[in-house]
C-alpha positions as CSV (number, residue, x, y, z in Angstrom):
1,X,26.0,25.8,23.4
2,X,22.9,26.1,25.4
3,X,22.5,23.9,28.9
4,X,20.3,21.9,27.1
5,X,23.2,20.7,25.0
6,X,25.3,19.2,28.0
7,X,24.5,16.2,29.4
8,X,23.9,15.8,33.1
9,X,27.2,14.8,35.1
10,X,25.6,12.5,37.0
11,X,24.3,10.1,34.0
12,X,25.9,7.7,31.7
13,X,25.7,9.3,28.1
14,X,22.9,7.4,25.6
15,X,24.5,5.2,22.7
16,X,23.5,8.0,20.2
17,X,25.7,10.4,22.4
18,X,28.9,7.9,21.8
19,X,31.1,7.7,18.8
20,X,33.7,5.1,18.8
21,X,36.5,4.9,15.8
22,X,39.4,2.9,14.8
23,X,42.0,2.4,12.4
24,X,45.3,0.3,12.1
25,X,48.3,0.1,10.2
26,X,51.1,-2.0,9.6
27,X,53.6,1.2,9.3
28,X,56.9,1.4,7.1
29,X,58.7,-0.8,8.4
30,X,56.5,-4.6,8.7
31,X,55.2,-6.7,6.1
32,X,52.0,-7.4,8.0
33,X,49.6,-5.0,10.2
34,X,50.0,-6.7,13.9
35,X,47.8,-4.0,15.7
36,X,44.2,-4.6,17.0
37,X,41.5,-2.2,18.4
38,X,38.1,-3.1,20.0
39,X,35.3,-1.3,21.2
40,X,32.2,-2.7,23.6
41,X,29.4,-2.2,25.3
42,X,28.8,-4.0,28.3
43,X,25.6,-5.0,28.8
44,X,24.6,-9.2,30.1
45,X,26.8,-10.0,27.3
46,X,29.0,-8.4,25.1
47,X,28.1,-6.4,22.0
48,X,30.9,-5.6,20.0
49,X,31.0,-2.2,18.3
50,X,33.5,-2.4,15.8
51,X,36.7,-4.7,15.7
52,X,39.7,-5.3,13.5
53,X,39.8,-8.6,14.7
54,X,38.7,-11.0,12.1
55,X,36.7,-13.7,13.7
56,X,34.3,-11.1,16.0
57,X,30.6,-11.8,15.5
58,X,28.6,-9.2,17.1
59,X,26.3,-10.6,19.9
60,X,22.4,-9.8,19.9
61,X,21.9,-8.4,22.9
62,X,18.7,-6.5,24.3
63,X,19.6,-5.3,27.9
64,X,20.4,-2.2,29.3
65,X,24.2,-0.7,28.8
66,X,26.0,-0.9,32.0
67,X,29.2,0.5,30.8
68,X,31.2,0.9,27.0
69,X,35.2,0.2,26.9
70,X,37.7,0.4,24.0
71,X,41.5,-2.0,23.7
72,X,44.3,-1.4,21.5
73,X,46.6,-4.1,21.0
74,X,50.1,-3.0,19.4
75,X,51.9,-5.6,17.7
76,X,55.6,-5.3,18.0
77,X,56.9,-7.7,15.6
78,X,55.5,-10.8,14.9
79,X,58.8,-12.5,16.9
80,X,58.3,-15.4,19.6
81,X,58.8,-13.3,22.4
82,X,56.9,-10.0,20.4
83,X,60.8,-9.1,19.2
């Protein structure tokens, strides 16, 4: 790795220097996968990156990034009170 390979500390990385993954499951022991992810960039709007949510549209958006941020959600259940 040669210093031209690390980026500089004191900048945000470009989105071709970010990889973002996710993968759900519903386990062995539920009928049904309860678990979300969701990644973002934050920009005027949001753009979303990738999603297991099923109703996400990603947003057209043309601005600079001001930040990027992943969620999991981890279902526990599917009971009234997440049980």
């Amino acid at each position: 790795m040669t210093t031209d390979d690390v980026p500089d500390a004191g900048r945000k990385p470009r989105d071709d220097e970010m990889d973002f993954y996710g993968l759900t499951d519903r386990g062995k022991v539920r009928p049904t996968n309860e678990d979300h992810f969701l990644f973002c960039q934050l920009k005027k709007q949001m753009q979303i990156l990738a999603t297991s949510l099923p109703d996400a549209e990603p947003i057209s958006i043309g601005e600079e990034r001001l930040a990027a941020f992943g969620m999991v959600a981890d279902g526990v259940g599917g009971g009234a009170r997440g049980c």
